[in-house]
N, C-alpha and C positions, 0 to 999 in steps of 0.2 A: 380145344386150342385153336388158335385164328391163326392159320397162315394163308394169305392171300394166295390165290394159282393165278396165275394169266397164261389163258391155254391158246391165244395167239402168241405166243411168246414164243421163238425158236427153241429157248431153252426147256432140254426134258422136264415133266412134272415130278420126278422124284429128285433130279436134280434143283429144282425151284424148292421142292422139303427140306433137300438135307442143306441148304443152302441158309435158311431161315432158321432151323435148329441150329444149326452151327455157331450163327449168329448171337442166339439167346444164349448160347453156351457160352459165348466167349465174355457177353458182357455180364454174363451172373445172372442172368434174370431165370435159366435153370439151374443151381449150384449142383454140386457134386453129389453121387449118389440119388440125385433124385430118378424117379421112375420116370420114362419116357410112356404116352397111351401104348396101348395094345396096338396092333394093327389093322387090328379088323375095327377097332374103337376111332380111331383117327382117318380111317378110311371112308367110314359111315358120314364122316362128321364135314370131311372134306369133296364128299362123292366122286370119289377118284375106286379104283379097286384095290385090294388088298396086297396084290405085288408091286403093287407102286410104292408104297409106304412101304412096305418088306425091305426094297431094294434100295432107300434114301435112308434107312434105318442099316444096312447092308456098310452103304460107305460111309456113314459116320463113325460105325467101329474099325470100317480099314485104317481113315484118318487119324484113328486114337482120339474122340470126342466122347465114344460110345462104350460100354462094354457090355453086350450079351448073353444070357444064363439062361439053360433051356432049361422048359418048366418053368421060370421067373420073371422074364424078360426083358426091355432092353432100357440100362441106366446108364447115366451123365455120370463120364471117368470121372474118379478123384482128385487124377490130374492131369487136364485134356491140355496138350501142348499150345502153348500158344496162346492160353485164356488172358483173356485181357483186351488183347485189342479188338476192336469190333470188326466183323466180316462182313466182306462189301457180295451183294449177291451177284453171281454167273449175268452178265450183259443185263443191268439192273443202271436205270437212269439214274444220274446226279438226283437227290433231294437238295431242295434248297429251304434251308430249316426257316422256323417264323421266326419274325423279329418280334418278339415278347417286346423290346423298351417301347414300340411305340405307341403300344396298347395299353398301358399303365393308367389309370386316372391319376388325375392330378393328388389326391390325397394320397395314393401308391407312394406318388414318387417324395411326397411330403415325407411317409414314412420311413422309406428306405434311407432318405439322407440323414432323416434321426437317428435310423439303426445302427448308423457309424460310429457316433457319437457314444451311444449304448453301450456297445463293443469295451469302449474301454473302461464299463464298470463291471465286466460278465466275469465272474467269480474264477480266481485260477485256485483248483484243489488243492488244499494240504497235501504231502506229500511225504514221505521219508525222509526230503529234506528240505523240502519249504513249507515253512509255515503262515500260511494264509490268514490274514487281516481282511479279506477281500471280501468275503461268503454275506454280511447281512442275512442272514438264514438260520431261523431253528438247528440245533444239534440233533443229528437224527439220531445218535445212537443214546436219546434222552425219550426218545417214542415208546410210548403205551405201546407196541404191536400186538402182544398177544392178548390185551384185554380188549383192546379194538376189534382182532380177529372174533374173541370167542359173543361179544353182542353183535359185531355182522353176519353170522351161522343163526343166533336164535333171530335174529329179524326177520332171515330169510325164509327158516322152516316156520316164523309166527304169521305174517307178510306179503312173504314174496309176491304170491299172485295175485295182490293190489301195486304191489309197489313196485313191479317189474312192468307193467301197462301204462301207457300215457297219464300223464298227471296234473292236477291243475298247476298254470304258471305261477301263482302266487307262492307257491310253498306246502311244505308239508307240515298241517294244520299245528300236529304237536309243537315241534318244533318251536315255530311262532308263538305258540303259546309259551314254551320256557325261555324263549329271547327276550320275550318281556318281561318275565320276572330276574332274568339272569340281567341286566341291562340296568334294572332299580339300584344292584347291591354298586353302582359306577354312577347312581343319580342321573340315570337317563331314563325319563317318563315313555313307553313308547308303546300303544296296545299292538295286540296282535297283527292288529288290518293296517296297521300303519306301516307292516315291517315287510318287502318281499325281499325273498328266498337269491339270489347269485351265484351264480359259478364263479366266486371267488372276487375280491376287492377290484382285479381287473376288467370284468366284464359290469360290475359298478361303474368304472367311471364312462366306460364306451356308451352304456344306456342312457346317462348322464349327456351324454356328449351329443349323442346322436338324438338326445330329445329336444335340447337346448341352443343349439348350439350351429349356426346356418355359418357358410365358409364367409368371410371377413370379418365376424363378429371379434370384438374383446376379450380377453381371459384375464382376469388379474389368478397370478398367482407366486405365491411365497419364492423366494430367493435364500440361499439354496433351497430345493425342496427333488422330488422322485423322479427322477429322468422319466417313468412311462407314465405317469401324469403328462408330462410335459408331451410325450408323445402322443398318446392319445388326440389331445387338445389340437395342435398341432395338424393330425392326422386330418380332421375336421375341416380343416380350414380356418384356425383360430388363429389372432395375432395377441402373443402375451405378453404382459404388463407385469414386468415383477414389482414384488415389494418385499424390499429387503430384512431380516431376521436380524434381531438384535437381544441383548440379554430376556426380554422376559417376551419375545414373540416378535409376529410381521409389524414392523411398526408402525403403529396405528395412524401418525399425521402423514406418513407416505400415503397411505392406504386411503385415507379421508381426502387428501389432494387427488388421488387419481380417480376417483369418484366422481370428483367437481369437474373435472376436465373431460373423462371419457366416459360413456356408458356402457361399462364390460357387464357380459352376460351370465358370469358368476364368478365367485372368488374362490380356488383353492389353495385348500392348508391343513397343516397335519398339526393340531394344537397340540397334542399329548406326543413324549416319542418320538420328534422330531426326527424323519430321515433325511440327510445326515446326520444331526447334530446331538441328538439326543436328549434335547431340550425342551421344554414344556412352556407353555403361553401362561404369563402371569394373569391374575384377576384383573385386575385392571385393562389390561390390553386387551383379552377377552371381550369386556364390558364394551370397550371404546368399539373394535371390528363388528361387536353385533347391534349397536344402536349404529351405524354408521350404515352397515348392510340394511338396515329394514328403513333406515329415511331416505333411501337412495331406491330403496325395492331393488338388491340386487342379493342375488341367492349366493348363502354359502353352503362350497362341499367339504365337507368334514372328513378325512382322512383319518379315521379312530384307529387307537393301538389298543390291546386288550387291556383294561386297568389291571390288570393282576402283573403281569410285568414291568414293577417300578421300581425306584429305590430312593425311600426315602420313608419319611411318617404316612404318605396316604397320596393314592394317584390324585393329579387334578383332574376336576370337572370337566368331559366334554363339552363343547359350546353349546352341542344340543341340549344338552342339560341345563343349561341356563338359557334356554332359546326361548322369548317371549311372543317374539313379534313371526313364528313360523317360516324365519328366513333360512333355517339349514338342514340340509340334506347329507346327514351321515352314512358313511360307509365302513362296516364293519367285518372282520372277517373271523376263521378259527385257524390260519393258516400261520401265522405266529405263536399263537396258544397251544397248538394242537399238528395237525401235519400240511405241511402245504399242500402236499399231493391230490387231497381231498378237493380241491377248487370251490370250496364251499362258506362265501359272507351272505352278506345282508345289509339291505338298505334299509335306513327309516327317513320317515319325510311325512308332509303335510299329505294328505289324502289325494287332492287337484293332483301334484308330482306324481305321488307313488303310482297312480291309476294308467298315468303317460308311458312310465317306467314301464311297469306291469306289462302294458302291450306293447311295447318295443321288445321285452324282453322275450313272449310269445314270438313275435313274430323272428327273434335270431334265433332261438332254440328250442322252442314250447315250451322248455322245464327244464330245472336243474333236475339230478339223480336222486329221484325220490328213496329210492333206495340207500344210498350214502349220507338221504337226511334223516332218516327213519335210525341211520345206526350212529349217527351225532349223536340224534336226542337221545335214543336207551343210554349211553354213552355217558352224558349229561347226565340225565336221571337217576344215573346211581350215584351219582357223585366220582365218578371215575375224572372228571374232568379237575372237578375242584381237587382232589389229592394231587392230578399230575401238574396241576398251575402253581401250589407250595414247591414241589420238587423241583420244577424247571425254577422258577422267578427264586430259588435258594443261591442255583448253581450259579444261574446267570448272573447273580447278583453278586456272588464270589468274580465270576473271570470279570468282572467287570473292575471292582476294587484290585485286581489282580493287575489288569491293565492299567488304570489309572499308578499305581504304585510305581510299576516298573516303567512310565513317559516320565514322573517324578525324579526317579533314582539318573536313568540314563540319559534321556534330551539332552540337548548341549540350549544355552539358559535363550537363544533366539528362537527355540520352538515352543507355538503354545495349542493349547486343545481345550475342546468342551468339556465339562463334566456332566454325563447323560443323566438325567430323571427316568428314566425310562427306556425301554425298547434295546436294540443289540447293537448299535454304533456309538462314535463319536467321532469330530471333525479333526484335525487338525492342521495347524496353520504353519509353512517353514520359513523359513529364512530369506530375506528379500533377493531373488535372484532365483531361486531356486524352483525349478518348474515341476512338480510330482510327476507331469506324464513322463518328461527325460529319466527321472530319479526311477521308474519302474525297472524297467530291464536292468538297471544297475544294481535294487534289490533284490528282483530274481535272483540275478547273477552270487549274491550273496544269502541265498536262499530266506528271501519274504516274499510276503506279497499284499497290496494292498488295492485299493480301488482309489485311481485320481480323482478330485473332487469336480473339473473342469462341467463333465458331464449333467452335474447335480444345478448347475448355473444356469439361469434362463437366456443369459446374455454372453455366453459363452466366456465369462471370468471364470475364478476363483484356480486358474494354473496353480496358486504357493498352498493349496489345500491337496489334501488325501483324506478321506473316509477308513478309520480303523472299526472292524465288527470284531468282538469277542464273542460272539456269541457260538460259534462253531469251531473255537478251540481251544484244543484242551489244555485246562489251565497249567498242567504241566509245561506246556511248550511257549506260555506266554511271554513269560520276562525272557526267554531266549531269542524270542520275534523282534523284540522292541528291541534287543539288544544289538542284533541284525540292520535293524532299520536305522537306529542311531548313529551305528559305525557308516551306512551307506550316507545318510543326510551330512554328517561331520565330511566323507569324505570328497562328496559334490560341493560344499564348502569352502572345502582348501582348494579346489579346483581352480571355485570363481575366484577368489582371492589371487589364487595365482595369476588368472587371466588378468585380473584387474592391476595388479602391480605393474605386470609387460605393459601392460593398456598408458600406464601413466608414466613409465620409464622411456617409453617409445614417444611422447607428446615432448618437442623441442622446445629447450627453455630460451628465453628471449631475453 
């Protein structure tokens, strides 16, 4: 334990101990019941002598901070009067704390003002009595645990002591080798050496970011589309160009305009699964972004959902899967498929990228958890994955028809919404006047909850939107959600209407 002495200090050395223990006690940094050193142990440590410490140990328990048990000896009360506020030490100078804001880089403070923004899409839990639209998230209580548990035990006693040592950054060999065959049955061609290994889709885009990507450059990207896409980018130093979503993707003559005009240094967009919307990029539109990306020579990042979660006759084609001309760089994850918690996707790209990638991504981490990718793949290999992908993409595809049914039945006929292809959301759009971020607290208040769509906008629109996910609730509780939300939207309605009457009653006729 580090407690400073200043032995020019008038104040006694046991007094300057129990002063600094005191202190730790009050602000929890030693909680209750924890054992305080021995004396002769802290004594050693401190080069003072052992009645010194005796005697600062002495007044802690007079104080009631302490309590003493011979043979045992001496523990943090269970409940030391007083704990909470911090203790100023016996003739102990003012500190004058750092000012952390003015140390920030400028990319800091980029992030932190995003982070605001964020905030209001950060999921409020189901409850007892609200029922949450907000989550975008896997159903956890839909998780393989125990069949995950029992191939993370045989990998470790098969393993471990390769897979617990440093590992190469590219990936764990197997692995790669079944993401390329797994990757074919979704018409995405991608060997092995093409593919590395991520700590999940977000540290994809950062490598991405931080390979490509210098502070003033361009970003074209999709409209709505991932608030931490957007951060990210942002984070960099990027200035972004949206292009706006329309029925069958980003629209392509936006898209081809902005090209001619600026040279942004890559396009992002989620073609499959759309977050928010839940929509998928037609064939066409496809075709038009990817001859448009490679006669401009400007790279697309691919934002993949897992094909197995759709709904409909058959997922579309990622673009990489029609990628001729080597313009895109997909990122894939197992974090919707399988558990987020695992923080484990993968990037595929042209060899020149991936090789950038590769050592960028050394150099933030050396290696994702060879271990967590050793117990994917057995995982994979048995087909443990393919059985839990029918199960989940069954359910989901129930709350999802479940949800569409019940915006049908109850909306009042001014609100309208996407119908997803894919993935755990849909948008929807209210009533002119009506702003989702005002409309939240008032659904709380009526026990929902949902995510404003404002946040998902690169240009800070889309107020008359909210993000509804099904996917982490239970379909039992859904048509009661929307029924909830209906009653709150009708009743910010009558509101404005009312205002709007006083508004025209009150304008003097002539």
């Amino acid at each position: 334990m580090n407690i400073p002495l200043d032995r020019d200090n008038p104040t006694a050395l046991p007094r300057q101990i129990h002063a600094h223990l005191e202190r730790l006690i009050r602000e929890r940094l030693l909680t209750p019941g924890t054992k305080l050193p021995a004396t002769r142990e802290l004594a050693q440590q401190l080069g003072v002598n052992r009645g010194t410490v005796a005697l600062a140990y002495e007044e802690l328990v007079a104080a009631g901070w302490a309590r003493a048990h011979v043979g045992q000896g001496t523990f943090v009360a269970e409940r030391a009067a007083g704990a909470g506020a911090p203790a100023a030490a016996a003739d102990a100078a003012p500190l004058v704390a750092l000012d952390w804001s003015g140390l920030f880089s400028r990319n800091a403070q980029i992030l932190g003002a995003d982070d605001e923004r964020w905030r209001a899409v950060t999921p409020i839990p189901s409850s007892g009595t609200v029922v949450s639209f907000a989550g975008g998230m896997p159903d956890s209580g839909l998780f393989p645990t125990d069949a995950f548990r029992r191939v993370l035990n045989q990998v470790i006693r098969e393993e471990g002591a390769a897979l617990l040592q440093y590992y190469p950054a590219g990936g764990y060999p197997p692995l790669r080798r079944y993401l390329s065959t797994y990757l074919l049955r979704f018409g995405l061609e991608a060997r092995p050496e093409e593919i590395l290994i991520v700590n999940g889709s977000q540290q994809g885009f950062d490598l991405i970011a931080r390979t490509l990507i210098d502070p003033g450059d361009f970003v074209a990207i999709e409209q709505p589309t991932y608030p931490r896409a957007m951060q990210v980018f942002r984070s960099f130093g990027a200035q972004l160009l949206s292009v706006p979503w329309d029925g069958t993707g980003p629209r392509a003559e936006v898209f081809e305009r902005l090209l001619e005009r600026h040279t942004p240094k890559l396009f992002y967009c989620q073609p499959s699964a759309h977050n928010p919307t839940g929509l998928a990029v037609s064939p066409e539109t496809a075709r038009r972004l990817l001859e448009a990306a490679a006669r401009h020579q400007v790279p697309i990042v691919e934002d993949g959902f897992d094909g197995s979660l759709y709904y409909g006759d058959a997922p579309s084609l990622p673009l990489k899967a029609i990628d001729r001309g080597g313009v895109v760089i997909y990122i894939g994850t197992f974090s919707k498929i399988l558990f987020p918690g695992l923080r484990l996707g993968w990037l595929v790209g042209p060899r020149p990228i991936l090789e950038r990638l590769q050592a960028a991504k050394q150099l933030a981490d050396l290696h994702t958890s060879a271990l967590i990718q050793a117990a994917v793949h057995r995982f994979c290999e048995r087909k443990l994955l393919d059985r839990h992908a029918v199960r989940v993409a069954t359910e989901y595809a129930r709350r999802r028809s479940l949800l569409l049914a019940a915006l049908r039945r109850r909306m009042p006929p001014e609100v309208s919404w996407t119908e997803p292809q894919g993935g755990f959301s849909l948008l929807v759009t209210l009533p002119p006047g009506i702003d989702a971020g005002a409309l939240l607290p008032q659904a709380v208040e009526r026990g929902v909850a949902f995510a404003p769509g404002a946040p998902f906008f690169v240009d800070g629109s889309g107020q008359r939107t909210l993000r509804l996910s099904f996917s982490s609730v239970p379909a039992g509780r859904i048509d009661e959600g929307v029924r909830r939300l209906a009653e709150a939207i009708k009743s910010a309605r009558s509101r404005l209407r009312g205002r709007e009457r006083e508004e025209r009653a009150a304008v003097p006729v002539v």
